[in-house]
N, C-alpha and C positions, 0 to 999 in steps of 0.2 A: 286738262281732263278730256276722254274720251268723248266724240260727239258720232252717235250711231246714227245711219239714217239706213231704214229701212225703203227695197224697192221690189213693191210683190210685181207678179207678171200678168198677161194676160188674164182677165177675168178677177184680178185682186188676190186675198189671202183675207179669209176667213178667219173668225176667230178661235179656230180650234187650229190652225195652221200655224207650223213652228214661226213663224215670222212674228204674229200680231203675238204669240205667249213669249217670244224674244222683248218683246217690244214693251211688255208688262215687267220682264224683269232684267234690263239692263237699264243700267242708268244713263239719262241722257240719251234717250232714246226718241228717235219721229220718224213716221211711215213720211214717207214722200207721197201725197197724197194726188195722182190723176184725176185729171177731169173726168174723164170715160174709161174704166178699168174692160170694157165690152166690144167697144172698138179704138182699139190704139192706134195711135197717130204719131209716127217717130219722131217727125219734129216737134210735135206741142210734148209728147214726155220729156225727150229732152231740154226745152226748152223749162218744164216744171223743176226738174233737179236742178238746172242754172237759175231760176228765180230762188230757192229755197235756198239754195246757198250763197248768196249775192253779200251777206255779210255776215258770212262763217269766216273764223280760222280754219282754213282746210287743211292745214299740218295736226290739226287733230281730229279730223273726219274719218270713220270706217262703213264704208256700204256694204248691208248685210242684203245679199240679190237673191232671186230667184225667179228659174226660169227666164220669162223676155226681162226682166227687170234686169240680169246679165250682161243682156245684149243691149238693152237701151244704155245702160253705164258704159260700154265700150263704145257706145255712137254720142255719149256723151263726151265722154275723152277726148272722141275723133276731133268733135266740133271746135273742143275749147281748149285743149290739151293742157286743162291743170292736174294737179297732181295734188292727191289725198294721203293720209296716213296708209290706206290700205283698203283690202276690199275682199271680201270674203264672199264669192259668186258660187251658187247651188244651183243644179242641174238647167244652164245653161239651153237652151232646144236648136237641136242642126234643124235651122228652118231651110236649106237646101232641099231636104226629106219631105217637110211639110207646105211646100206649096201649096196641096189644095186647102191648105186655111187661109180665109180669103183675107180676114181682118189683120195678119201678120205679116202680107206681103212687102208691105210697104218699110218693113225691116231689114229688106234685105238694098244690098248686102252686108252678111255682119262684118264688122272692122276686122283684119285682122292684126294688123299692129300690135307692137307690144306696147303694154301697160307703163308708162312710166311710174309706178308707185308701186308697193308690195302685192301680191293676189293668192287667193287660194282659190281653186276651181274645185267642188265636190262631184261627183256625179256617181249614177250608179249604174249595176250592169244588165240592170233590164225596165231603164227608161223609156217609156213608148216613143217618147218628143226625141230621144237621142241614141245612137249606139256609143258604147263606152270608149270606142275608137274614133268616133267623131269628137267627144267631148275631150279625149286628150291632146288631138290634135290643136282642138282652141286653145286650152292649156297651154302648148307649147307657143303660139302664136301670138300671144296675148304675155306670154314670160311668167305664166303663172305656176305653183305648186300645185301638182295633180293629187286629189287621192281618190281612190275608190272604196265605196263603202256599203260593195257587193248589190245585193237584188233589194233594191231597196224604192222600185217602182219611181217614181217624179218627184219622189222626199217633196210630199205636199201631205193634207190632212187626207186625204182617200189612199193614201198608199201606208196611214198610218202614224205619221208623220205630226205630231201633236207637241209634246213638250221635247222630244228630240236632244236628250240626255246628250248623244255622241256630238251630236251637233253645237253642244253649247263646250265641249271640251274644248271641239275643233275649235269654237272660235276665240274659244280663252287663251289657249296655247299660242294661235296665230296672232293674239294682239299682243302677246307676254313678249313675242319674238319683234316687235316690230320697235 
């Protein structure tokens, strides 16, 4: 059976945020819970996704990401280079662009290796954190399935971004295929 772990990003996910209403209705489902969602620290997050999963079957793991949650999964990767059933990454942030956020620096730089395990990369075409050209380029880096899912701001709860109907096809689809 499917075991979801959810991985919000800078600053968490809210309970009106597709993540935490993912997380009410998949089954088998756990936020990866940060010590500090305000100021992130790339090695204690990733070092939290490797304690939570220290005695999972990881052939039946899917990380459902957003935002630095993305990028902390692929410096997780880096670190430890296991491999999950799959990973289903949303709007992703070109922190190259975002230098002046200070509490994010310390993520750089993002892996750019490719994924050993399945991936989908969402992003859209007028995300502030990213241009739709930098987030395909991870895509391609990373050996993930691109799609784009037009002007659809940071696909968080401020952009709208609530129960996220499309979002749950995507991720149905993409575990139906794995």
């Amino acid at each position: 059976m499917i075991q979801y772990y959810t991985l919000p990003g800078f600053g968490g996910s809210n309970e009106n945020h597709w993540q935490s209403i993912f997380e009410r209705l998949l089954p088998n489902c756990n936020r990866i819970e940060q010590a500090n969602w305000d100021e992130p620290n790339r090695e204690d997050w990733v070092e939290t996704i490797e304690k939570n999963l220290e005695s999972v079957d990881l052939s039946n793991v899917v990380f459902v990401t957003h935002s630095l949650g993305g990028i902390t999964l692929a410096h997780w990767f880096k670190a430890y280079g296991k491999k999950v059933k799959g990973a289903f990454i949303v709007a992703p942030p070109h922190l190259d662009e975002n230098l002046q956020v200070e509490e994010i620096k310390n993520f750089l730089p993002v892996p750019k290796g490719e994924l050993a395990f399945p991936s989908i990369l969402i992003a859209s075409t007028n995300d502030q954190w990213s241009a739709i050209e930098d987030s395909e380029k991870l895509a391609k880096y990373w050996g993930s399935s691109f799609v784009n899912i037009g002007d659809a701001g940071h696909v968080n709860a401020d952009s709208g971004f609530g129960e996220w109907e499309q979002g749950q096809e995507l991720l149905k689809s993409f575990v139906e295929k794995l």
